[in-house]
C-alpha positions as CSV (number, residue, x, y, z in Angstrom):
1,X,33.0,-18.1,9.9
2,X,34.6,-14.5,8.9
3,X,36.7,-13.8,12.9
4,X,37.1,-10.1,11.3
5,X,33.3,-9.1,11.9
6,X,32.9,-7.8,15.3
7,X,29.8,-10.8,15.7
8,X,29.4,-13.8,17.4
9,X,30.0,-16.9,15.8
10,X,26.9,-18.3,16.6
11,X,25.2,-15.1,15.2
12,X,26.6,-15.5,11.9
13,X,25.3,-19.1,12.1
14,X,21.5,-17.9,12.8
15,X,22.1,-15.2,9.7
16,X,23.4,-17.6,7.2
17,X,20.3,-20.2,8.7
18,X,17.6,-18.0,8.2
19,X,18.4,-16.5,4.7
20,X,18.5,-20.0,3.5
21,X,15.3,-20.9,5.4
22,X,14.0,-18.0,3.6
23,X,14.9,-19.2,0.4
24,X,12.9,-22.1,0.8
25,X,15.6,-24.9,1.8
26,X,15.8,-27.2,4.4
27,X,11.8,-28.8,3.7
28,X,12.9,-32.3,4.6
29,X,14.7,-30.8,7.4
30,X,17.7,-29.0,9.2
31,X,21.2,-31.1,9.4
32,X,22.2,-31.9,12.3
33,X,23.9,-30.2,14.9
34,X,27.1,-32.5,14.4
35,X,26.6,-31.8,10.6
36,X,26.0,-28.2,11.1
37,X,29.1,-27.9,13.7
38,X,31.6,-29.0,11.1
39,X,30.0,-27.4,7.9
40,X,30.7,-24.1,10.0
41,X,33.4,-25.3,11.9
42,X,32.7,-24.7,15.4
43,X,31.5,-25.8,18.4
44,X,28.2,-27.7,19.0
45,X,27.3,-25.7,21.2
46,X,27.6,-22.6,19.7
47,X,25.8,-24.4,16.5
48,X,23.1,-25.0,19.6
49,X,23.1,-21.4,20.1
50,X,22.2,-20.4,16.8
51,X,19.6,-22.7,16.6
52,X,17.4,-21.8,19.4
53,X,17.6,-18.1,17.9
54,X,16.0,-19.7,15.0
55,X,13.9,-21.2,17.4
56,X,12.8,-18.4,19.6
57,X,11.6,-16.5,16.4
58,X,9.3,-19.8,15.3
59,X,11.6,-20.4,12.2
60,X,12.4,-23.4,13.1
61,X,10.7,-26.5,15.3
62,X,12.8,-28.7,17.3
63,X,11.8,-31.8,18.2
64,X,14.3,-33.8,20.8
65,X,15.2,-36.8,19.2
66,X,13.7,-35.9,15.6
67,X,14.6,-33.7,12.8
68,X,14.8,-30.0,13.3
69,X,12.2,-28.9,10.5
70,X,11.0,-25.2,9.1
71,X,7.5,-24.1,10.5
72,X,5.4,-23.9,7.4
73,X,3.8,-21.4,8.5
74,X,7.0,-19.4,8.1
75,X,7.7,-20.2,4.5
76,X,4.0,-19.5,4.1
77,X,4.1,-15.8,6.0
78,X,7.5,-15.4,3.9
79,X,5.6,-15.5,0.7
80,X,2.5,-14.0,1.7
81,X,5.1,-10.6,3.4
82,X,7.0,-10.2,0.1
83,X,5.9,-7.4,-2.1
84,X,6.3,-7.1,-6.0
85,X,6.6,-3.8,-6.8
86,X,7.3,-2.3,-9.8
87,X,9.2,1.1,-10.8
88,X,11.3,3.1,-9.1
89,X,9.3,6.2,-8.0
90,X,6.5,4.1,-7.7
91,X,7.7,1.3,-5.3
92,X,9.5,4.3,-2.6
93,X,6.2,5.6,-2.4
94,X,3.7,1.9,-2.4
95,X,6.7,0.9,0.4
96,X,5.8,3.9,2.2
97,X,2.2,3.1,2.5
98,X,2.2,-0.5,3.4
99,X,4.7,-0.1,6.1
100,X,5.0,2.2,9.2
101,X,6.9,4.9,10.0
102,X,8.7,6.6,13.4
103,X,10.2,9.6,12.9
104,X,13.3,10.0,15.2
105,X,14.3,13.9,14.3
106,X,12.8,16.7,12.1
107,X,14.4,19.8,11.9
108,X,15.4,22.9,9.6
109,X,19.5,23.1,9.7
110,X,21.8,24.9,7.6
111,X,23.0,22.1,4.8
112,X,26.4,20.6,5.3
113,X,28.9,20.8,2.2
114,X,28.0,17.4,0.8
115,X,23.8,17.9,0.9
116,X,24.7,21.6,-0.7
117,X,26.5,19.6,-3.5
118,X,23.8,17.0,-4.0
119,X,20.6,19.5,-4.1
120,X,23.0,21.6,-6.3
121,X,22.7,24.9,-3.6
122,X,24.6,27.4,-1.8
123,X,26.2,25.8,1.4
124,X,25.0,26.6,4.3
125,X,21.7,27.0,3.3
126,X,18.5,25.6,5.4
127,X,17.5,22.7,4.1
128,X,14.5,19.9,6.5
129,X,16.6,17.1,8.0
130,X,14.7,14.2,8.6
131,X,15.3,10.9,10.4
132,X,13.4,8.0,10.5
133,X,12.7,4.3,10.6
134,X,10.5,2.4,8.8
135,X,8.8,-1.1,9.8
136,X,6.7,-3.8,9.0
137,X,4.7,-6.2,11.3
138,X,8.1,-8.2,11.3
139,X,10.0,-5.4,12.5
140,X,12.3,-2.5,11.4
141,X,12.8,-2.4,8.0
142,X,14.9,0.9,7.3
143,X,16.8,4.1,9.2
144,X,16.3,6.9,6.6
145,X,18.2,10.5,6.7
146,X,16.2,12.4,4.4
147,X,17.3,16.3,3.3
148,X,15.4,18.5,1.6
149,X,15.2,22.5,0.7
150,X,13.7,24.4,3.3
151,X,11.5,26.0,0.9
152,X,9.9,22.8,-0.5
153,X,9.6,21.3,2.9
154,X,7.7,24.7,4.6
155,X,4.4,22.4,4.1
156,X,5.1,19.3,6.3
157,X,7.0,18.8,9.4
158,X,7.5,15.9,12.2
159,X,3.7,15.0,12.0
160,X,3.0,14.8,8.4
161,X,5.9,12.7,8.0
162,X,4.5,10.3,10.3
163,X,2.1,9.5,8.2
164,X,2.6,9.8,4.4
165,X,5.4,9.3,2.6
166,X,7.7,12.0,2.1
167,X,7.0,12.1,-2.0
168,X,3.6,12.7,-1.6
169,X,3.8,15.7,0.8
170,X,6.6,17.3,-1.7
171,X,4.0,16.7,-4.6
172,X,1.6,18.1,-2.6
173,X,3.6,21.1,-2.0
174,X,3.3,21.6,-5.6
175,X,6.4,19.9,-6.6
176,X,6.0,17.9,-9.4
177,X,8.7,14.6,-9.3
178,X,10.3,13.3,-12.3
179,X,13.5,11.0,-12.0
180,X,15.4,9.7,-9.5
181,X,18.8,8.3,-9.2
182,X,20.5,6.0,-6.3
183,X,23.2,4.0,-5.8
184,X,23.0,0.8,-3.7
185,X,26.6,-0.4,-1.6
186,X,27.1,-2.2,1.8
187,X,27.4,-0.6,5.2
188,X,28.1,-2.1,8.6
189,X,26.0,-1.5,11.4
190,X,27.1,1.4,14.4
191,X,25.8,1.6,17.5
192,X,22.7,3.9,16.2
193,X,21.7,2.3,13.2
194,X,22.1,-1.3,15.4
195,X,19.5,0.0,17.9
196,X,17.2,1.2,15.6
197,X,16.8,-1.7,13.4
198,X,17.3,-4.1,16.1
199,X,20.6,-5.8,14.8
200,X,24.1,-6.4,16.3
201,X,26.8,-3.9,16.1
202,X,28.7,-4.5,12.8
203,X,26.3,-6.3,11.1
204,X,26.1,-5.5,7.5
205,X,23.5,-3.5,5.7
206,X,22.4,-2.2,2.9
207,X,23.1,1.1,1.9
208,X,20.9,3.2,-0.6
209,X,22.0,7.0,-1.4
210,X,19.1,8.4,-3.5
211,X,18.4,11.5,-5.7
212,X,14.9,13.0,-6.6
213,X,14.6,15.4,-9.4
214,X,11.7,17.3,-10.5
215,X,10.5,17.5,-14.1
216,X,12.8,20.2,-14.5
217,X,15.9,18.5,-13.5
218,X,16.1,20.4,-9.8
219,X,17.3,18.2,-7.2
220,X,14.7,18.4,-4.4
221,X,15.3,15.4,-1.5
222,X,18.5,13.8,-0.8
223,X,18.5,10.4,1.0
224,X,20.4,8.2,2.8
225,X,18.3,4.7,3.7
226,X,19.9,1.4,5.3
227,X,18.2,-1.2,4.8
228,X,17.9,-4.3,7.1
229,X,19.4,-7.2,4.2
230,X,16.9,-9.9,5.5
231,X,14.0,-8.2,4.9
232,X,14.6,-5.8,1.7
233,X,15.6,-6.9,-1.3
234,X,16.1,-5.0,-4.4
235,X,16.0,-6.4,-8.0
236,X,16.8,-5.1,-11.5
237,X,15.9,-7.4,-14.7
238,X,18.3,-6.5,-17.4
239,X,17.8,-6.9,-21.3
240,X,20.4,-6.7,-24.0
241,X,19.9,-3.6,-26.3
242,X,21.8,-4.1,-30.0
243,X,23.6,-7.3,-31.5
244,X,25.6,-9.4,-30.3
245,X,29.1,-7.4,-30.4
246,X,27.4,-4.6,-28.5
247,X,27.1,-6.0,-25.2
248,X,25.0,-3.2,-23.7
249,X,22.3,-4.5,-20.5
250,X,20.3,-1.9,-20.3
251,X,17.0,-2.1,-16.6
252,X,14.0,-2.8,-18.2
253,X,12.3,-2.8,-14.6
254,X,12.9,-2.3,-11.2
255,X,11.2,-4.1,-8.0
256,X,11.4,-4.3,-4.3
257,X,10.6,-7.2,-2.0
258,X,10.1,-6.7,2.0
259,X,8.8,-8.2,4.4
């Protein structure tokens, strides 16, 4: 247990749990609570704790007296939830229509030193600033800031964003989308971003800062996504270019899973 995050012990417990229940271990059955108490190295009640979690969410059965086993049903709803998708462009915008969308805030601002840098304009000027979370039937899966120049974003506004995603309104705008770049890091949860995903405060997240460009190389949205770590998952297959000496890996594809 890690006493520098600002979570309960018994939370980290139910984390570490279900990713591994999601992983597919644990068929023959949980260890025991004694087991499980001095793997983690607390209390048994606190392993208790973490266990009904797992409980309450039907992860887990318990049966007094008997193993605590997974709920096949779970593993099966785990593999049936998870969603291959390939390419970069294309898997933002499939992910955008299998899942729903809230939209917190929409509104035209002038653009903050940093968004001026990133859309490559002059600061201060109005750009749409968007904010909104995305979900599945399991629950929030994403907060999203989204910026974009005012003049590519005079065609859509809080309603339209409600219900397509955000690339198809700009190519319907007439902007026609090329590339995009992003960077993927970790981020621990505040207050806002706890509430909205429904996790506790300090939990971590992932964070994904991403650039569309046009086919002309103009920057035309700037986002900022976190992503709830237990239900997104992003993978990159890598495939050596050149001989041996050249060690270069370059992405040969790109995929999402959520659930």
């Amino acid at each position: 247990m890690d006493s520098t995050l600002p979570l309960p012990k018994y939370h980290q417990i139910y984390l570490v749990l279900r990713e591994q229940l999601h992983e597919g271990r644990f068929v023959g059955g949980l260890p025991g609570e004694l087991v499980l108490a001095e793997q983690f190295n607390v209390a048994r009640v606190t392993v208790r704790k973490a266990l009904q979690q797992l409980a309450d969410e039907g992860l887990i059965h318990r049966r007094p007296g008997r193993a605590t086993v997974p709920r096949a049903a779970t593993r099966q709803a785990v593999e049936e939830q998870h969603a291959q998708l390939s390419g970069l462009l294309e898997n933002i915008v499939s992910m955008g229509l299998r899942t729903k969308v809230k939209v917190l805030s929409c509104e035209l601002m002038p653009a903050t030193a940093a968004v001026a840098r990133a859309l490559r304009i002059a600061p201060a000027s109005e750009v749409q600033k968007a904010l909104r979370v995305r979900s599945t039937r399991e629950g929030p899966l994403s907060l999203i800031t989204t910026h974009v120049p005012a003049e590519l974003a005079r065609g859509f506004g809080r309603r339209e964003l409600a219900r397509k995603p955000i690339l198809l309104l700009l190519e319907a705008s007439g902007v026609r989308i090329g590339r995009a770049t992003q960077t993927i890091s970790a981020r621990l949860a505040d207050a806002t971003a706890a509430r909205e995903l429904d996790v506790q405060v300090g939990s971590a997240l992932l964070a994904v800062t991403r650039l569309i460009l046009d086919d002309r190389e103009r920057p035309v949205q700037w986002l900022h996504g976190l992503y709830r770590p237990d239900r997104y998952q992003y993978q990159m297959q890598l495939s050596r270019v050149g001989n041996i000496d050249a060690k270069l890996w370059v992405s040969t594809e790109l995929s999402a899973q959520f659930h």
